[in-house]
C-alpha positions as CSV (number, residue, x, y, z in Angstrom):
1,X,13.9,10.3,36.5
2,X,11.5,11.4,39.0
3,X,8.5,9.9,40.2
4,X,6.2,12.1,38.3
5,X,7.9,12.0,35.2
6,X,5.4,11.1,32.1
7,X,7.6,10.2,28.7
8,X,5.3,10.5,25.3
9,X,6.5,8.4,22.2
10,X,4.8,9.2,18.9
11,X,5.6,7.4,15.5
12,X,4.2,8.9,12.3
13,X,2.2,11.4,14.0
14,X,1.2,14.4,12.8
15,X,3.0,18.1,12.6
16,X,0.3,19.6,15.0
17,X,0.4,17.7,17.4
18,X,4.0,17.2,18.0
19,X,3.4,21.0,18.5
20,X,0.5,20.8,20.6
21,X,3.0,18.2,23.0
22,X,5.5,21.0,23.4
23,X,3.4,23.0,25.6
24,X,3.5,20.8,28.6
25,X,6.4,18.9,27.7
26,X,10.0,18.9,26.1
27,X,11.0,16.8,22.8
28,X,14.7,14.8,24.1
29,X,14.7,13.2,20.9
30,X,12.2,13.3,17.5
31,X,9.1,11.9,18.5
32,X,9.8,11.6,22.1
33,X,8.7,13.9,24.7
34,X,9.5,14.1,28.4
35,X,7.5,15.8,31.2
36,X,5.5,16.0,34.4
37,X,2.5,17.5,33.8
38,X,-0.6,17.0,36.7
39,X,-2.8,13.6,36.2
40,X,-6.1,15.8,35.1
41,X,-3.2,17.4,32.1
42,X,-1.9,14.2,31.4
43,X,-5.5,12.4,31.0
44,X,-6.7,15.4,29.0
45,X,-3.6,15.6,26.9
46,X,-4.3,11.3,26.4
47,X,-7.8,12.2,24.9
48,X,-6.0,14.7,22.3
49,X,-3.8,12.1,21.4
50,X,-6.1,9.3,21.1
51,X,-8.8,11.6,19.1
52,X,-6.0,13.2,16.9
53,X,-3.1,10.3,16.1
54,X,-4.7,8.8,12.4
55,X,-2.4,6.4,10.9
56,X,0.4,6.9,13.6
57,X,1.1,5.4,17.2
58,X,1.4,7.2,20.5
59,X,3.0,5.5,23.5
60,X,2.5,7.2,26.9
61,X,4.7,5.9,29.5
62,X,3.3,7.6,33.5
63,X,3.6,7.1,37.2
64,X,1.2,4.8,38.9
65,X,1.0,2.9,42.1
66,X,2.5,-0.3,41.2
67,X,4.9,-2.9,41.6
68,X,6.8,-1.2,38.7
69,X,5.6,2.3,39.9
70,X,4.4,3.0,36.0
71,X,1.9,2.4,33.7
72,X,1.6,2.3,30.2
73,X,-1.2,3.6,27.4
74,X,-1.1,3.1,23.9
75,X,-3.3,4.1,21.0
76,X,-2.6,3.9,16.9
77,X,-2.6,1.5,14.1
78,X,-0.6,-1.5,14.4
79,X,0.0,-0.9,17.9
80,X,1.8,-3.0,20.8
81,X,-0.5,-3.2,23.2
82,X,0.5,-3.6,27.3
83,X,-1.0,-6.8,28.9
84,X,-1.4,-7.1,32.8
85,X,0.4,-10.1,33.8
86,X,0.0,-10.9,37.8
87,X,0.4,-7.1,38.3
88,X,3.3,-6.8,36.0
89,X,2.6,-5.0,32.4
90,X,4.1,-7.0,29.4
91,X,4.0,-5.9,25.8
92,X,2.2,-7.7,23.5
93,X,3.4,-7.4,19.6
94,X,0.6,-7.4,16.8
95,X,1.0,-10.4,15.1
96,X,2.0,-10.2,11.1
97,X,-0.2,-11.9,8.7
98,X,-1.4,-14.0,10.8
99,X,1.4,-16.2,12.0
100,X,1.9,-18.2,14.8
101,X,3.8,-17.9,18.0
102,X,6.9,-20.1,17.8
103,X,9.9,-19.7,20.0
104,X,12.8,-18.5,18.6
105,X,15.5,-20.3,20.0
106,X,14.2,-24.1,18.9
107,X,16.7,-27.0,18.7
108,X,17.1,-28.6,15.7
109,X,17.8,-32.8,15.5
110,X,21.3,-31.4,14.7
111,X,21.0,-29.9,18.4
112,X,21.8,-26.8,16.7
113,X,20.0,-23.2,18.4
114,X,17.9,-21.8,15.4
């Protein structure tokens, strides 16, 4: 993959623009789209997503000056959403029905992994 390269992802989106996504880039896989368009297509391409994705999600993964040398957008329902962490971007996952955080791998007084 080269520097430039911008990956789309779009879940639930629809027909017309998956179509509209084909002009600048190519679909590897449904839903996922791989290209390197210029920042000022890429930013204006964003603003068509963001304005035109309903109910779906759209992921754009692009080049950026940092310590990972990406970036990541994201716009939708029900979204993950990228959190800066001391310069590194994490994922954050919507929490379901209002649940708390609680680690997966707790021991139990059996000092059994759950």
């Amino acid at each position: 993959m080269s520097a430039a390269t911008t990956v789309i992802i779009l879940i639930a989106a629809p027909p017309g623009l998956r179509g509209h996504l084909t002009r600048w880039f190519v679909e590897v896989a449904p839903g996922v789209y791989v290209g390197n368009p210029n920042p000022r297509i890429r930013d204006r391409l964003w603003t068509v997503l963001a304005e035109r994705i309903h109910d779906g999600q759209a992921v754009m993964i692009e080049p950026a000056s940092t310590e990972q040398g990406w970036t990541t957008r994201t716009v939708g329902r029900d979204r993950w959403t990228p959190v800066d962490y001391d310069g590194l971007t994490l994922i954050a996952r919507p929490r379901q029905n209002n649940q708390t955080w609680r680690p997966t791998n707790e021991v139990n007084q059996k000092s059994v992994i759950t």
